[in-house]
C-alpha positions in Angstrom: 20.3 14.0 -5.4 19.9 17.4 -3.3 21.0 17.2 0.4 17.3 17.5 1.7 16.2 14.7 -0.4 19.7 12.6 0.9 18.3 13.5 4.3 15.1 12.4 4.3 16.0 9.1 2.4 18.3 8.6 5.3 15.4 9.0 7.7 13.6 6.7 5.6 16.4 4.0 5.9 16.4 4.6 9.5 12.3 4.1 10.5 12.6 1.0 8.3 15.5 -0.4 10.0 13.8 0.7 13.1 10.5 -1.1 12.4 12.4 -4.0 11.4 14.4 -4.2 14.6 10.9 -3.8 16.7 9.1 -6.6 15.6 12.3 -9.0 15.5 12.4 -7.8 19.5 8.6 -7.9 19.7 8.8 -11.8 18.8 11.2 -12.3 21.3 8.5 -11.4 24.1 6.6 -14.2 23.3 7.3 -18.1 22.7 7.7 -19.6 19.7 7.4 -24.1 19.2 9.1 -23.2 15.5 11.9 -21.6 16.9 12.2 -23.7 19.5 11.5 -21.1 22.6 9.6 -22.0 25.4 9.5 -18.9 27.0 10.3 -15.3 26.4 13.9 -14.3 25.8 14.3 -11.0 27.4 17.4 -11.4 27.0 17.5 -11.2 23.2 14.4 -8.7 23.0 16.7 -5.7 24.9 19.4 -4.9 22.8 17.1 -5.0 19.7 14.7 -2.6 21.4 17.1 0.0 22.4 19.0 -0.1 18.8 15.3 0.9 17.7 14.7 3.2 20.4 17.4 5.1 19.4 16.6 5.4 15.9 13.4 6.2 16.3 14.5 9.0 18.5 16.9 10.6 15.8 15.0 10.7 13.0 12.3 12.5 15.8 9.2 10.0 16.1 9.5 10.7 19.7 6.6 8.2 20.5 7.7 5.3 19.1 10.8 6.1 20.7 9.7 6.3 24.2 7.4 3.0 23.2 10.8 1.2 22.4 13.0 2.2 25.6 10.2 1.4 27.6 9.9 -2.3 26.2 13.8 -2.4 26.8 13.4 -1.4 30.4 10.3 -4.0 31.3 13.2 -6.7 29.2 16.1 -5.2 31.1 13.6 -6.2 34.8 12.9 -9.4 33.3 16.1 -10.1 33.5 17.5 -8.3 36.7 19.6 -5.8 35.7 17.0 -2.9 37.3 19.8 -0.4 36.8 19.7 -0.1 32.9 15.8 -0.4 33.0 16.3 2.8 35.4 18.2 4.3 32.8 15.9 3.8 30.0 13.1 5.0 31.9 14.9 8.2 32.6 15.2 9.0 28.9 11.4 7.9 28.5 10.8 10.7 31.0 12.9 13.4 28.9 11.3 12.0 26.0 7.8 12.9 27.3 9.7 16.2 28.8 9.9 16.9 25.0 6.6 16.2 24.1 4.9 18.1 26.2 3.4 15.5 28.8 4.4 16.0 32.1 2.3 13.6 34.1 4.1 11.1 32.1 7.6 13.1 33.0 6.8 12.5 36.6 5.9 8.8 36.5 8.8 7.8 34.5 11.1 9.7 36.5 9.5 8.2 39.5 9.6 4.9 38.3 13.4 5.1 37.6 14.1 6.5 41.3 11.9 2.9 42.2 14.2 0.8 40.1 17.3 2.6 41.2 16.6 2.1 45.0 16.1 -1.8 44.4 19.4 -1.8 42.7 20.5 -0.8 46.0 21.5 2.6 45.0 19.9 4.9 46.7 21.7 7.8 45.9 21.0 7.4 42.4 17.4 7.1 43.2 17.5 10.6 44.4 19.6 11.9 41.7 17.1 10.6 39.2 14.0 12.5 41.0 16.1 15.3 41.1 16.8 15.2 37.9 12.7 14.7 37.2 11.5 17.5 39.3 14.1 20.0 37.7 12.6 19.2 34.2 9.1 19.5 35.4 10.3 23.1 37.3 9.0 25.5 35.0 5.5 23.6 33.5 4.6 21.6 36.6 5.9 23.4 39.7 3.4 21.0 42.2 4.9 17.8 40.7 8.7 19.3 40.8 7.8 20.1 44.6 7.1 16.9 45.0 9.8 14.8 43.0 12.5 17.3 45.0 10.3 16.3 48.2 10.8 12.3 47.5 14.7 13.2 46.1 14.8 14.5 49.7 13.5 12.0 51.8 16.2 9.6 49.7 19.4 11.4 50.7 18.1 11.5 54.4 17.5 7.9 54.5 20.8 7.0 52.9 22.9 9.4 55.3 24.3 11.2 52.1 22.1 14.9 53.0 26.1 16.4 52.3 25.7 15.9 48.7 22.3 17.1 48.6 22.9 20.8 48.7 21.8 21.9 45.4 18.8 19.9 45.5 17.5 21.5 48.4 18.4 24.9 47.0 16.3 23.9 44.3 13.1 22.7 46.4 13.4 25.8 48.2 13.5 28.0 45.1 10.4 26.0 43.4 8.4 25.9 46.7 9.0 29.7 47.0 8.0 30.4 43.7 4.7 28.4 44.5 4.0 30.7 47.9 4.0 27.4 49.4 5.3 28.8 52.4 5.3 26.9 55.5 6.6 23.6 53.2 9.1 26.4 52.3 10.0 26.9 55.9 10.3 23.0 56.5 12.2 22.7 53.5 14.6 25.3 54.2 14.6 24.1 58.3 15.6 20.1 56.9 18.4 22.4 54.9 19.9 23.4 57.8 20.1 19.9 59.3 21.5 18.4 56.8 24.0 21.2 56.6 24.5 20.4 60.4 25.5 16.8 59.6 27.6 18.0 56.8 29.3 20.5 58.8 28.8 22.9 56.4 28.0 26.4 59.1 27.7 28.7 56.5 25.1 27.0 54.9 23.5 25.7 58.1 23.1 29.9 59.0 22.0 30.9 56.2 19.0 28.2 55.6 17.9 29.4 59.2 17.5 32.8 58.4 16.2 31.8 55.0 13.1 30.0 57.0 12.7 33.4 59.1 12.6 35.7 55.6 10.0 33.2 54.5 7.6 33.3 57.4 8.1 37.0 57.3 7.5 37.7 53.7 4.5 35.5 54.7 3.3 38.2 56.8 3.8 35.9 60.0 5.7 37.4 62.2 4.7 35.1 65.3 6.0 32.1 63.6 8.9 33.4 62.3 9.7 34.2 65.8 9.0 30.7 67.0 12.1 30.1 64.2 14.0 32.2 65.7 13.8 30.8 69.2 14.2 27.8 68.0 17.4 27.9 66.3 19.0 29.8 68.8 19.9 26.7 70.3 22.2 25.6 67.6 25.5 27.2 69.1 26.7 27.6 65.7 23.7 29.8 64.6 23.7 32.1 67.7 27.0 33.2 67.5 26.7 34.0 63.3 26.4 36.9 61.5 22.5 35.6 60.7 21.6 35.2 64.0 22.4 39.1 64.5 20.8 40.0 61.2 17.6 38.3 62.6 17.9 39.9 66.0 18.0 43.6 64.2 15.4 42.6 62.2 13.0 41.8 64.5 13.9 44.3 66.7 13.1 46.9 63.4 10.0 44.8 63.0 8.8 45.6 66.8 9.1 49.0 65.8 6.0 49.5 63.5 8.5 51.1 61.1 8.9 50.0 57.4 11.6 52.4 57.1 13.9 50.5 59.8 13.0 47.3 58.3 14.0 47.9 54.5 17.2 49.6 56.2 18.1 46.5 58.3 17.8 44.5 55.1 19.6 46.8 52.9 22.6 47.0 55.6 23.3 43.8 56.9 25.1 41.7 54.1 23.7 38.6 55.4 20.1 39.0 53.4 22.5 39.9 50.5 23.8 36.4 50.0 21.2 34.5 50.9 20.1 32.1 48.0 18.5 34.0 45.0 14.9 33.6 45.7 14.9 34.1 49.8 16.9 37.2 48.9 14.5 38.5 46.8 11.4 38.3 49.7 14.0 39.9 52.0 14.2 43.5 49.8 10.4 43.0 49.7 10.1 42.9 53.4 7.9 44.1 55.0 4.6 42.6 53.9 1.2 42.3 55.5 0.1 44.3 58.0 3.0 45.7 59.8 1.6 47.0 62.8 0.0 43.9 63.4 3.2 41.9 63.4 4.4 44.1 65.9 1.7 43.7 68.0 1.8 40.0 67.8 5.5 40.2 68.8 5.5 42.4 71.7 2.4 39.7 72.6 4.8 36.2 71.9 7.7 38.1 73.4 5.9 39.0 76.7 7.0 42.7 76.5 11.1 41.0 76.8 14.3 42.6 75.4 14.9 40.0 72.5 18.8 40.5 73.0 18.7 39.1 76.5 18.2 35.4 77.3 16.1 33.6 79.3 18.2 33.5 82.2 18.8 37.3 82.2 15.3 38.2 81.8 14.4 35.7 85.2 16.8 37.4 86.7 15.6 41.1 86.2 12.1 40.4 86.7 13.2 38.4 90.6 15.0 41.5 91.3 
C-alpha cells in the first residue's frame, strides 16, 4: 500500500470512529425506557463528543468538528463545569477563525468570555475576548475593536488593568488602524489610568502623549490641547520627558510652520518610542489645515504662553 493510500485509509478509520462516537453521545442527550434513563446524561454525552470533535478536527472536516465541541460545551453547562464549556467554545471560535466566518469567531469568543465570568474568573473572561478580537484583527477590525473594548471593561472591573498592558496596546493599534480616532483617544486616555494604578510612569507618559498624537494626526488641534491641559494635572506626566515633548510641540504647532513641527518630532526621542502605530501618525504630523490649528490654539489658549501656569499668567495680567 503507497503512503498516500495508508493516509487516507487512516482518515477513513478516523471519520468512522468519529461518527460512531457522535451518535453514541447524541443518544445520551435524550432518554431512553430500554436503557433505563430517565433523563439526559450529560455527563456521559461530553467525553464522547470531544473524543469526536477532535477527530473530526484532524482529519480536517472542520464543521463537524466545531458541531462536536459545541455539543460538548452545552453537555459540559449541563453539568456545571462552565469552565471546560468555555474552553470548548474557544476552539469553536478558532475553528470558525479557520473557516472563514468571523461573525461566528466573535460570538463564540464572546460566549466563552460569558461562561468564563460565571465561573468566577474574570480574568479569563478577558483573556478569552482578547484572544477573540486578536484573531478577528486583520478580517474584522470593527468586531476586534469591540471584543478588545469588552476584554477591557473586564480587567477594569476585576481591578487587574496591571496585566492588561498588551491588550490595550492592541486596542489602540486596531482602533488606529480603523481612523476611529476619538475611541482611539479614550482608549489610549483608559491606558494611562490603568498604568496609574499599576504604577507603571513610563507607560502612564507615553499613553498621554499617545492620545495628543492622535487628536493631532486628526487634524484637531483644540482637542488635543484640552488633553494636554488635562493631564497636566497628573504630577507624574508634567514633570516627564512627554509632557515637554508636547509642550514643544504645540508651541511648533502655534507657529504655522510644518517645518518646526516635523523637526520637534524628529528631535525629541519621546515620539520615537511611542508604541508602533502612534509613532507612525507622529512622523506624519502635521495634518489638516495647519494654519487653522494654529488659529484655533492661539483662540483656546487666550493669546497665553503655554509654558507658564495658571497662576503665573493671573499674576502678569493683575500686574
Amino acid at each position: 500500500m503507497s503512503a498516500s493510500a495508508s493516509i487516507s485509509a487512516s482518515m477513513g478509520e478516523k471519520i468512522t470512529e468519529a461518527d460512531k462516537l457522535l451518535k453514541k453521545a447524541t443518544k445520551y442527550w435524550q432518554p431512553s425506557l430500554m436503557d433505563f434513563r430517565l433523563k439526559p446524561d450529560w455527563e456521559a454525552a461530553a467525553p464522547l463528543f470531544e473524543k469526536a470533535a477532535l477527530l473530526y478536527k484532524q482529519v480536517g472536516q472542520l464543521e463537524k468538528a466545531r458541531a462536536a465541541y459545541e455539543r460538548a460545551a452545552q453537555s459540559q453547562e449541563k453539568i456545571g463545569s462552565v469552565w471546560h464549556a468555555a474552553k470548548h467554545l474557544e476552539i469553536c471560535g478558532a475553528i470558525s477563525k479557520d473557516l472563514g466566518q468571523h461573525e461566528q469567531v466573535a460570538e463564540f469568543y464572546r460566549q466563552a468570555g460569558n461562561y468564563f465570568a460565571q465561573a468566577g474568573r474574570i480574568s479569563a473572561a478577558a483573556d478569552a475576548l482578547a484572544r477573540g478580537a486578536k484573531a478577528l484583527e486583520d478580517k474584522a477590525p470593527a468586531a476586534a475593536s469591540a471584543l478588545y473594548g469588552e476584554a477591557v471593561e473586564h480587567y477594569e472591573s476585576d481591578g487587574k488593568e496591571a496585566q492588561a498592558a498588551d491588550v490595550f496596546r492592541q486596542a489602540i493599534a486596531v482602533l488606529v488602524k480603523r481612523q476611529a480616532w476619538p475611541d482611539a483617544v479614550g482608549m489610549c486616555m483608559r491606558f494611562g489610568e490603568a498604568c496609574d494604578k499599576a504604577n507603571a510612569r513610563s507607560s502612564q507618559s507615553k499613553a498621554y502623549l499617545g492620545a495628543i498624537v492622535v487628536w493631532l494626526h486628526a487634524g484637531d488641534a483644540q482637542q488635543a490641547w484640552q488633553v494636554f491641559q488635562d493631564v497636566l494635572s497628573i504630577e507624574n506626566f508634567t514633570k516627564s520627558d512627554e509632557a515637554f515633548a508636547a509642550d514643544a510641540l504645540f508651541l511648533a504647532y502655534q507657529s504655522g510652520s510644518a517645518e518646526k513641527v516635523q523637526a520637534v518630532v524628529q528631535g525629541k526621542q519621546s515620539f520615537k518610542q511611542l508604541d508602533n502605530q502612534l509613532a507612525r501618525l507622529a512622523v506624519k504630523l502635521p495634518q489638516g489645515d495647519l494654519a487653522g490649528q494654529a488659529r484655533a490654539l492661539s483662540a483656546v489658549q487666550g493669546g497665553r504662553d503655554p509654558h507658564k501656569t495658571e497662576e503665573q499668567q493671573e499674576e502678569e495680567e493683575l500686574l
